[in-house]
VOBA-1610 file (N, C-alpha, C; in pm, whole numbers, padded with zeros to 5 digits, always signed):
BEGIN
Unk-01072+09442-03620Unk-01173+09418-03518Unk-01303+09492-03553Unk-01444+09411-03522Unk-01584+09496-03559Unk-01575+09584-03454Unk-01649+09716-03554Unk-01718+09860-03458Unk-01799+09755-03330Unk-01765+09816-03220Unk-01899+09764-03082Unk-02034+09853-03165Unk-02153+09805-03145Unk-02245+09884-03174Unk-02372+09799-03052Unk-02454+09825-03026Unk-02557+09804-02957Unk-02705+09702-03036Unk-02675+09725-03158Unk-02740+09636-03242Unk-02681+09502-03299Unk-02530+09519-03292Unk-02439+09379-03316Unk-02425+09313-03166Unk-02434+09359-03036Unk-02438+09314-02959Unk-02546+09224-02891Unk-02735+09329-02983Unk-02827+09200-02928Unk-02826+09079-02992Unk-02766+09121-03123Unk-02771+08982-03273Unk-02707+08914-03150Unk-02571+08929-03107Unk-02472+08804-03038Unk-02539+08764-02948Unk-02613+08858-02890Unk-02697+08776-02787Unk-02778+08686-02790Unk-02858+08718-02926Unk-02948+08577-02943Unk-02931+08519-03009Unk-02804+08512-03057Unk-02717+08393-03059Unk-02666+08323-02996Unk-02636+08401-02847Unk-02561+08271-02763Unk-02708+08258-02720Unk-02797+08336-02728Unk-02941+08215-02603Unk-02951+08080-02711Unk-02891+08084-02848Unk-02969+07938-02941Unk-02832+07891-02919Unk-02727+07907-02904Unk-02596+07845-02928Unk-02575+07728-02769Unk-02634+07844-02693Unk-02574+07793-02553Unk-02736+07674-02507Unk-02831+07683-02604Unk-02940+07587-02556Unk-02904+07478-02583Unk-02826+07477-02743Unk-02776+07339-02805Unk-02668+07274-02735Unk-02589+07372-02705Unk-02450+07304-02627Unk-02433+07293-02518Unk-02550+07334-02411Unk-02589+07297-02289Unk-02722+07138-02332Unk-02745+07142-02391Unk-02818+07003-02430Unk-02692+06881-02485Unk-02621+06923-02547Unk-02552+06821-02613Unk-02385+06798-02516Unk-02342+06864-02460Unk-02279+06832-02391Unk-02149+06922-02436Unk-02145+07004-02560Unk-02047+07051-02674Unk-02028+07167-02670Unk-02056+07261-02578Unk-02022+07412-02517Unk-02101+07515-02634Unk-02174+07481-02695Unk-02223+07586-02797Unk-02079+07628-02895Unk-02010+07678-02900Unk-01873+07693-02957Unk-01902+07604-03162Unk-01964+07519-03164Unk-01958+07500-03269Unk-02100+07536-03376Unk-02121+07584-03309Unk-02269+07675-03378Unk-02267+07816-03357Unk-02191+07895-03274Unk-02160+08042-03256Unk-02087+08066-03315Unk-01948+07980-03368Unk-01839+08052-03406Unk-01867+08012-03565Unk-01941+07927-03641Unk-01995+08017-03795Unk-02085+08074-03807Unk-02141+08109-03721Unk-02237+08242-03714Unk-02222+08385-03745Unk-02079+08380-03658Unk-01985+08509-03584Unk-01909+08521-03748Unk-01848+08408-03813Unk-01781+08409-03908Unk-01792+08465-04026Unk-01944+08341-04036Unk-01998+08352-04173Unk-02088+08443-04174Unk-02172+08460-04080Unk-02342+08562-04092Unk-02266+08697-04022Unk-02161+08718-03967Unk-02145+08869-03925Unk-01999+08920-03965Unk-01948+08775-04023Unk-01826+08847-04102Unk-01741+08842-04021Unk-01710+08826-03898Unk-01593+08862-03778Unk-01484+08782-03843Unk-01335+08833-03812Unk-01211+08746-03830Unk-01258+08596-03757Unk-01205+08469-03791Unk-01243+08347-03759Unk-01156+08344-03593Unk-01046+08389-03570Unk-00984+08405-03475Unk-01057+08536-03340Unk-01119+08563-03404Unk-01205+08691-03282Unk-01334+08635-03292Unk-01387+08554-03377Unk-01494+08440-03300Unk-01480+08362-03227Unk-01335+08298-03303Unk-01286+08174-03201Unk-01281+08250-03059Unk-01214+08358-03014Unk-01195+08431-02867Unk-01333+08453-02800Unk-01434+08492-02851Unk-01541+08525-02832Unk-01610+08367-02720Unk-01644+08281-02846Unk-01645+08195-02806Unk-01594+08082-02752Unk-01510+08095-02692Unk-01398+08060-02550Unk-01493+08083-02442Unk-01545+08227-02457Unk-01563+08285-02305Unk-01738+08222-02277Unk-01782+08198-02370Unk-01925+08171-02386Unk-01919+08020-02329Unk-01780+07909-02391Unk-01775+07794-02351Unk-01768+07786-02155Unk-01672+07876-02153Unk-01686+07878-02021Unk-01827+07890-01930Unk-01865+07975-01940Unk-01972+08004-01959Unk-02110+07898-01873Unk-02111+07808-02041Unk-02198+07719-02088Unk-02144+07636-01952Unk-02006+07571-01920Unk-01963+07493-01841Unk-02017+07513-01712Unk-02020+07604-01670Unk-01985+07680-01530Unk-02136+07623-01510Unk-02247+07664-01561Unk-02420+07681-01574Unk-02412+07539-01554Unk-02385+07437-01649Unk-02398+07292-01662Unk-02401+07211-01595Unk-02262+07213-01545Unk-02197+07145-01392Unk-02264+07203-01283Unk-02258+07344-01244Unk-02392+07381-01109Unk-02539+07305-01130Unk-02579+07324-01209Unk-02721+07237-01269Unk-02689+07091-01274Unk-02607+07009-01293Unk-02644+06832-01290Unk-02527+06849-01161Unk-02508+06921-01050Unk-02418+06916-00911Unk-02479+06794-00859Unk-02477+06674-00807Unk-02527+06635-00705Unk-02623+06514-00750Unk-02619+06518-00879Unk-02720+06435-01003Unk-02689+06309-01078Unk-02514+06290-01032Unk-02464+06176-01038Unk-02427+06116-01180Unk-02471+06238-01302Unk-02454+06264-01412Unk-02325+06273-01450Unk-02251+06363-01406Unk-02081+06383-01420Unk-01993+06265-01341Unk-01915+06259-01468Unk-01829+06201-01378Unk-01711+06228-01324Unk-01733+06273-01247Unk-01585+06385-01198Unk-01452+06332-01182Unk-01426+06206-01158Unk-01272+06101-01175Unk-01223+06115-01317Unk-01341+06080-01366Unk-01282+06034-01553Unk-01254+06193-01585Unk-01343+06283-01549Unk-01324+06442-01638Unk-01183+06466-01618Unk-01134+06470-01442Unk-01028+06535-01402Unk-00929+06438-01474Unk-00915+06327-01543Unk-00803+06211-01547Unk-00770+06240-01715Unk-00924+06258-01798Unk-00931+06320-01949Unk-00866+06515-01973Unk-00897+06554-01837Unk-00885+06706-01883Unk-00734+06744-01861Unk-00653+06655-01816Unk-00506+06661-01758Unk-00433+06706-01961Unk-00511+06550-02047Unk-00456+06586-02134Unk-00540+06662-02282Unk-00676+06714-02234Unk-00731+06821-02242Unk-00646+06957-02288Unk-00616+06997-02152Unk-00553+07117-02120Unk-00424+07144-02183Unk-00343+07031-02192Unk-00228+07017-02265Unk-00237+07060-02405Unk-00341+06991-02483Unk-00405+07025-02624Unk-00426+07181-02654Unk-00503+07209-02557Unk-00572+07326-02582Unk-00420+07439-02558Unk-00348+07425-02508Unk-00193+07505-02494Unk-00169+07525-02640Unk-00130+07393-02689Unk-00082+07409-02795Unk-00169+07490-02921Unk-00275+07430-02861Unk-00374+07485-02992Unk-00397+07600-03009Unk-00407+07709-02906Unk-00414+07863-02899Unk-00246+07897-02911Unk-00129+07859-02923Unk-00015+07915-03007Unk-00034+07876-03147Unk-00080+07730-03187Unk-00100+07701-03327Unk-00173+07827-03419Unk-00290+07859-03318Unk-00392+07934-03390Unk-00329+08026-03496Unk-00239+08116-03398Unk-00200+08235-03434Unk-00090+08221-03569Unk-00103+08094-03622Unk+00018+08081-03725Unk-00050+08024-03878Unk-00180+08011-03853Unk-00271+07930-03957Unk-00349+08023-04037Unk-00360+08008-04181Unk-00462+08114-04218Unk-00585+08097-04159Unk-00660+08179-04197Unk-00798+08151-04122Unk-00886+08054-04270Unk-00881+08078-04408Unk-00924+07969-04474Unk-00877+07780-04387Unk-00769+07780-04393Unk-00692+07622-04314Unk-00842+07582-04207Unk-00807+07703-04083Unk-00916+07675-04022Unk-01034+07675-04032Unk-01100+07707-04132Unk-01219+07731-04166Unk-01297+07563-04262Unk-01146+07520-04297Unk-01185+07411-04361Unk-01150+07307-04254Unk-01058+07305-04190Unk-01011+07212-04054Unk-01187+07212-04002Unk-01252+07315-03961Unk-01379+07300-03857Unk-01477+07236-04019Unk-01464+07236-04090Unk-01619+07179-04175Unk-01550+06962-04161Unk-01465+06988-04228Unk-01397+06870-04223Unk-01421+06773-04053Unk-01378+06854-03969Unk-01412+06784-03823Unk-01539+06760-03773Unk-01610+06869-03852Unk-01783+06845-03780Unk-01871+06741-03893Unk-01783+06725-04035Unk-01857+06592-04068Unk-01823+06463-04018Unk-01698+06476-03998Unk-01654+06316-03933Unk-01751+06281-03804Unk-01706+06435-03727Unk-01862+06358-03614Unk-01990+06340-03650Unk-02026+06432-03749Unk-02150+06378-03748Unk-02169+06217-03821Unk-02111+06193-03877Unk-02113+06032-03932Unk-02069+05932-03819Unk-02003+05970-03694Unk-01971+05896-03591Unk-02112+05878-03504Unk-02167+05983-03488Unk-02280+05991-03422Unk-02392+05899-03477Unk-02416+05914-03623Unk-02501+05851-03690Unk-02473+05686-03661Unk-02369+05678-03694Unk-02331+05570-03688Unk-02358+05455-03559Unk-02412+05526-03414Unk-02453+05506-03309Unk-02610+05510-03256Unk-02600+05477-03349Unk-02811+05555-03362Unk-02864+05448-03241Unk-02847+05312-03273Unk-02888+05223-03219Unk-02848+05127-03115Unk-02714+05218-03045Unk-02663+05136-02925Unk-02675+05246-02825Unk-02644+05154-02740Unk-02667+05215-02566Unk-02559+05147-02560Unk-02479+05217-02417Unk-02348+05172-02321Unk-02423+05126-02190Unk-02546+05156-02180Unk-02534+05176-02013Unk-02607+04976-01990Unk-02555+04944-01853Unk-02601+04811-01811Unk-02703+04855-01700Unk-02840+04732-01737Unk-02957+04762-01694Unk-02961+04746-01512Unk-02858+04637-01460Unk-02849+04589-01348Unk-02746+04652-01258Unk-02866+04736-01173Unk-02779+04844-01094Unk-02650+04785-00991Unk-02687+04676-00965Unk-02548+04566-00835Unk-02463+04524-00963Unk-02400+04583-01073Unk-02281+04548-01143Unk-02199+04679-01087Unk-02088+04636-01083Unk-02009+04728-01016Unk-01946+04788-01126Unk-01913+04939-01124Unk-01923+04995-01299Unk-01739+05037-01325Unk-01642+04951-01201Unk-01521+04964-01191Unk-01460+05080-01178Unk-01339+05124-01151Unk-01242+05267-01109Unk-01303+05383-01202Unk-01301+05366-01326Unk-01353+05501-01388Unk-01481+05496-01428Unk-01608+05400-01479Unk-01686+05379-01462Unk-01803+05488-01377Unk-01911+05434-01373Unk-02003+05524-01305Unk-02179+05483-01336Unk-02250+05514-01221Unk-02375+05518-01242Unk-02478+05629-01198Unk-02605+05628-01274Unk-02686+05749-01224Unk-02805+05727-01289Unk-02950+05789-01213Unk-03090+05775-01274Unk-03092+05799-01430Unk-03189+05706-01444Unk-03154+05806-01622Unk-03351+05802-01671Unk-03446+05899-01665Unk-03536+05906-01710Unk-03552+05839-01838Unk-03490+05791-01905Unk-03563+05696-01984Unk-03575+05563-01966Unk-03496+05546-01913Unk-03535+05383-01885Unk-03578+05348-01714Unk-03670+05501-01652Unk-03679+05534-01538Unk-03606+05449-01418Unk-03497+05433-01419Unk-03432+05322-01325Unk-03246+05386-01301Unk-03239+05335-01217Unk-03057+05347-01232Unk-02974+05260-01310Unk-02895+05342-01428Unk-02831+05255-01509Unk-02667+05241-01486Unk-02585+05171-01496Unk-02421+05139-01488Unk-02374+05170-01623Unk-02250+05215-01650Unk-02170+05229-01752Unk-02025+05157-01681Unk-01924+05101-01783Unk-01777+05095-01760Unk-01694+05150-01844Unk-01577+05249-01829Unk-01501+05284-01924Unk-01427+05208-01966Unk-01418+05171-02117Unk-01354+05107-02242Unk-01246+05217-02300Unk-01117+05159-02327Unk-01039+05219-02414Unk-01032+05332-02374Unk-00981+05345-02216Unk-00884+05458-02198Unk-00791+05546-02253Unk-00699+05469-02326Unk-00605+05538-02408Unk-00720+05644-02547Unk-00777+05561-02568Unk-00832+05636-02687Unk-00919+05738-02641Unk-00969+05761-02495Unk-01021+05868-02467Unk-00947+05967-02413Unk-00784+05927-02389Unk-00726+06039-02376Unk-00642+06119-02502Unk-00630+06062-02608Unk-00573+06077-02689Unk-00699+06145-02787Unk-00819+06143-02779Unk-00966+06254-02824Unk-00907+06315-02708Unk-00916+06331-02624Unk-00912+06498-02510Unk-00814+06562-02605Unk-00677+06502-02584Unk-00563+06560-02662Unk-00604+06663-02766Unk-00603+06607-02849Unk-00715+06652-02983Unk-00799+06737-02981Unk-00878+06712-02892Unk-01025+06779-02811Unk-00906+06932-02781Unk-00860+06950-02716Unk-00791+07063-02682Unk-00724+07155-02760Unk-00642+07090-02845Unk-00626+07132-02984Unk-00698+07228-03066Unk-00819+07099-03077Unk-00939+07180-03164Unk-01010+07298-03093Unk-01022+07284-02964Unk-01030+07427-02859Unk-00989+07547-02878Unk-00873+07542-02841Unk-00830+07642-02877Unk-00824+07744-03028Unk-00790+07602-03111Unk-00733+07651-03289Unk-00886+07721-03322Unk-01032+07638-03304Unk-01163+07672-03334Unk-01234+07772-03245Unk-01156+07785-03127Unk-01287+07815-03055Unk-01427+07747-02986Unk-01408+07619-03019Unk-01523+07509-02898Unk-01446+07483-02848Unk-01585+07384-02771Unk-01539+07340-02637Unk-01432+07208-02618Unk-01468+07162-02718Unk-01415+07040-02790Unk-01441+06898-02724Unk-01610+06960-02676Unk-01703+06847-02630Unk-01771+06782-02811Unk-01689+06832-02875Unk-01769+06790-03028Unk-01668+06718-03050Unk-01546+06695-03014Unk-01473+06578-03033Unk-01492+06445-02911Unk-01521+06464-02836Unk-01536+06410-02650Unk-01671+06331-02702Unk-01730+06396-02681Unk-01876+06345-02651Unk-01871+06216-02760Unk-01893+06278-02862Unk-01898+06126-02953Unk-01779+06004-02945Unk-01651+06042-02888Unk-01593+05932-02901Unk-01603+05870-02744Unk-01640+05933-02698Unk-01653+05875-02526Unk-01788+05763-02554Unk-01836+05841-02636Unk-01992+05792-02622Unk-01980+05675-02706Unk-01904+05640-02865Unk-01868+05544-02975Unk-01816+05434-02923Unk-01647+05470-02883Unk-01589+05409-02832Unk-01520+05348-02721Unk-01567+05460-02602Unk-01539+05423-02490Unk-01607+05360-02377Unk-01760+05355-02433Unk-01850+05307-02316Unk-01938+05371-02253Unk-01945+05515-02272Unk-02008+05584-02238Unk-02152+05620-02244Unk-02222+05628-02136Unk-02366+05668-02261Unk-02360+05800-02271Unk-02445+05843-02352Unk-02474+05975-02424Unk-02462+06094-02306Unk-02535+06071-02241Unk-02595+06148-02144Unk-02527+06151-02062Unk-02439+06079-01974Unk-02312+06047-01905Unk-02191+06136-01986Unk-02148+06103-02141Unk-02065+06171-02194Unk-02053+06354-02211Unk-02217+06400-02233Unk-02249+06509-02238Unk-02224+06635-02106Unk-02275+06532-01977Unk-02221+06615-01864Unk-02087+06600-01850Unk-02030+06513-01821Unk-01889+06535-01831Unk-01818+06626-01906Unk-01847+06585-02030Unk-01783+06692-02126Unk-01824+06832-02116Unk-01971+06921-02041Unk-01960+07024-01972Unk-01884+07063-01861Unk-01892+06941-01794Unk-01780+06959-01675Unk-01646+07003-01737Unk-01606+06931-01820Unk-01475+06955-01862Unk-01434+07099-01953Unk-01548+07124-02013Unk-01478+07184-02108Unk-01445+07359-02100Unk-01480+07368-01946Unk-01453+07523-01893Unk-01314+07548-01865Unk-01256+07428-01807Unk-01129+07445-01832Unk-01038+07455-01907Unk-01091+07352-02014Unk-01002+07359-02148Unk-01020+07505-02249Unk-01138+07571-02204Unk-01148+07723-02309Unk-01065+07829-02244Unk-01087+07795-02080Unk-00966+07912-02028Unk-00865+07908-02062Unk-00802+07819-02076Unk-00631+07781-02130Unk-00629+07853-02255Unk-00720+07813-02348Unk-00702+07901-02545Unk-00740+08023-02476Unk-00837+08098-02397Unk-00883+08186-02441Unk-00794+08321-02328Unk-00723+08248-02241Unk-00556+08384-02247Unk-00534+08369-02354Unk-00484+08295-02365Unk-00359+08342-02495Unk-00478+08416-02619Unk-00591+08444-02657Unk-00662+08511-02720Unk-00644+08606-02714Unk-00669+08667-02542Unk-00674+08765-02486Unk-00546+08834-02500Unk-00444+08755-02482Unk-00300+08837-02485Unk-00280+08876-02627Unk-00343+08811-02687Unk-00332+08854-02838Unk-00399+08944-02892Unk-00483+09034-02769Unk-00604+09186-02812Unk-00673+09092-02919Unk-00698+08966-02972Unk-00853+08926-03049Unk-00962+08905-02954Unk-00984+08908-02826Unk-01094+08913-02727Unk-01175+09020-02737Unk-01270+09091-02775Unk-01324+09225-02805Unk-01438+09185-02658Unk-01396+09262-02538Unk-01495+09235-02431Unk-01634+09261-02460Unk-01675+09409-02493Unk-01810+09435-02523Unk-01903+09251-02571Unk-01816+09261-02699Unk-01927+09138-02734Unk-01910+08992-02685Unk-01797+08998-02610Unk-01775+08883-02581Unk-01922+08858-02438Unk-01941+08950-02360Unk-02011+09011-02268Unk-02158+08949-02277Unk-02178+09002-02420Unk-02312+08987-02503Unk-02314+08810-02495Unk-02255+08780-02530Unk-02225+08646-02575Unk-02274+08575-02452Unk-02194+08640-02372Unk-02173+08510-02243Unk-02360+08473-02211Unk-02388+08620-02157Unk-02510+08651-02104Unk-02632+08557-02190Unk-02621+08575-02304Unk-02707+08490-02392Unk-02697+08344-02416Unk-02597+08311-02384Unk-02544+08168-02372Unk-02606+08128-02192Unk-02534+08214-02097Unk-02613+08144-01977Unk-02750+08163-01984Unk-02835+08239-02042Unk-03010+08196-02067Unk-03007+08138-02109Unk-02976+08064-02243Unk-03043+07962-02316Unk-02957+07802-02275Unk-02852+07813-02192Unk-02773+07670-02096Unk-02907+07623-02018Unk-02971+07732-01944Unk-03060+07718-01847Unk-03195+07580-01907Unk-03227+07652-02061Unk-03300+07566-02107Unk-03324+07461-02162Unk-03171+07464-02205Unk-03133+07327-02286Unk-03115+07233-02211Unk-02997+07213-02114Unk-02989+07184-01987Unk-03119+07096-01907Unk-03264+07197-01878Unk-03372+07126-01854Unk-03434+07043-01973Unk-03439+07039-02089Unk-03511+07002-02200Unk-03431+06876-02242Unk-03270+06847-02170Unk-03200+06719-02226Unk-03184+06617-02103Unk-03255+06699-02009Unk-03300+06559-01885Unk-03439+06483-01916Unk-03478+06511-02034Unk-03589+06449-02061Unk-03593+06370-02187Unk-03501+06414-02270Unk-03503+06410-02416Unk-03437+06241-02408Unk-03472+06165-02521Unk-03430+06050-02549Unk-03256+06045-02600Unk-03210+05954-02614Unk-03084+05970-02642Unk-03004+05929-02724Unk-03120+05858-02851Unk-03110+05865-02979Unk-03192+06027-03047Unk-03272+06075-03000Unk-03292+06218-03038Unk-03188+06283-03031Unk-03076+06271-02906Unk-03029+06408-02906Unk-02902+06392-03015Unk-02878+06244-03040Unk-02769+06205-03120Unk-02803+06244-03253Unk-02920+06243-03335Unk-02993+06239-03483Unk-02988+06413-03473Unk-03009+06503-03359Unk-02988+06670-03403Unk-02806+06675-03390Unk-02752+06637-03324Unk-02609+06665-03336Unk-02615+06683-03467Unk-02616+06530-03533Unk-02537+06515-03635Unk-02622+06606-03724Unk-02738+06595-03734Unk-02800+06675-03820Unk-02725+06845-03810Unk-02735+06887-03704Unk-02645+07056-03673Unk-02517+07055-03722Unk-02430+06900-03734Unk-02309+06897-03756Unk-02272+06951-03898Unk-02428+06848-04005Unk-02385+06852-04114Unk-02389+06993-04181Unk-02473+07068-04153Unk-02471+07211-04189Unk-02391+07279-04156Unk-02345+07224-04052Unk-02224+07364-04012Unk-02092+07354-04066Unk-02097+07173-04110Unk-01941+07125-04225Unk-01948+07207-04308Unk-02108+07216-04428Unk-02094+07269-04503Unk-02049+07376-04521Unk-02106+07468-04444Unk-02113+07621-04425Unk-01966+07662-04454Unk-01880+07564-04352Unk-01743+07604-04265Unk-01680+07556-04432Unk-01660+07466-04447Unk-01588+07372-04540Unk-01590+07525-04694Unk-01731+07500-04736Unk-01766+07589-04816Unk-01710+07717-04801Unk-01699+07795-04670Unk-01611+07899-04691Unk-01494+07949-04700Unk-01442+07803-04660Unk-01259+07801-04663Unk-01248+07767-04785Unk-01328+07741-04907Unk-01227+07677-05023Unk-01260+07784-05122Unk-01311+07873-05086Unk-01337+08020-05129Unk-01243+08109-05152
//
């Protein structure tokens, strides 16, 4: 475990204010931009980043969901119906953790964040949402204002099974990495299920506070939680949620898709590159 020091604690901090701007914008808990930070730029065991950033996901969630409350953004049926097998994932994935080298995982997270980012890309040029607000957007479905196309837009959920079977997964990768495992969610909600972007992104904040509490006991029971910095973390992550948060109710939604993937591909490298080391 790192010495606590007072100078490693502001680094984490302004790290979670840039971690928690991106993953309060994108819908993806910050978790996948803090934890090769923590890894690679400060050296921490990959498993006491992963803990770290658990608590930051939470965090990010908690800020997200109070901020789009009432905004018609979340969809609170589909989250609670996806996070059932969410939570399940994320069980397994924080006992998995503890049995994997940390190279495995180090190449597991470069490997997962290129596939999304080529999923994302791959979406550059569609929209889910229907322009005509009197379509009825069915049981899991949903509608809400959307500043870019200044009007109220409809979505319907497509391919249920396959969005519970990404949560699954999504939980998994939670726990084992340390995100939120809105970096698995978001893009396939958004690819394949019908979702629009922006619809997928709150939800997947909604969701993904729950799924980090589940990995991040069993962290904790495992003494890799180091509070001091986890502390640091949080605090810097809820400032910079605050901003991202306001800056992606405005932002277009092919922009916010072209920085994912763009953040994705660097962080494959990074990750990928240091596991085959």
């Amino acid at each position: 475990m790192p010495i606590v020091t007072a100078t490693l604690a502001l680094i984490i901090f302004a790290a979670g204010v840039l971690a928690g701007s991106l993953g309060a914008l994108l819908g993806i808990g910050g978790g996948i931009f803090l934890v090769p930070f923590l890894n690679i730029g400060l050296n921490l065991p990959l498993q006491a980043a992963a803990a770290i950033s658990l608590t930051t996901v939470i965090a990010t969630s908690s800020s997200v969901s109070a901020g789009r409350a009432g905004k018609q953004v979340i969809n609170m049926r589909l989250g609670m119906v996806l996070e059932v097998a969410t939570a399940a994932g994320s069980l397994l994935g924080g006992v998995t953790a503890q049995m994997l080298p940390q190279s495995a995982l180090q190449m597991l997270f470069g490997v997962m964040s290129a596939i999304v980012a080529v999923i994302m890309l791959s979406r550059l040029g569609r929209r889910n949402v229907i322009l005509d607000p009197t379509v009825e957007p069915g049981l899991l479905g949903g509608r809400f204002h959307e500043h870019e196309s200044g009007g109220t837009v409809t979505y319907r959920v497509k391919r249920l099974p396959v969005a519970l079977v990404a949560s699954f997964l999504a939980g998994q990768v939670s726990s084992l990495l340390g995100v939120g495992g809105g970096v698995i969610k978001v893009p396939v909600l958004n690819a394949w299920c019908g979702i629009p972007m922006r619809a997928a992104a709150a939800t997947s904040a909604f969701m993904i506070g729950v799924t980090a509490t589940a990995g991040a006991v069993i962290y904790y029971g495992h003494g890799l939680l180091v509070p001091e910095l986890a502390a640091a973390a949080v605090l810097g992550v809820q400032l910079g949620s605050w901003g991202g948060m306001h800056f992606g109710a405005r932002a277009s939604a092919k922009w916010l898709k072209v920085l994912m993937a763009g953040v994705l591909v660097v962080v494959s490298v990074l990750m990928f590159g240091r596991g085959i080391r």
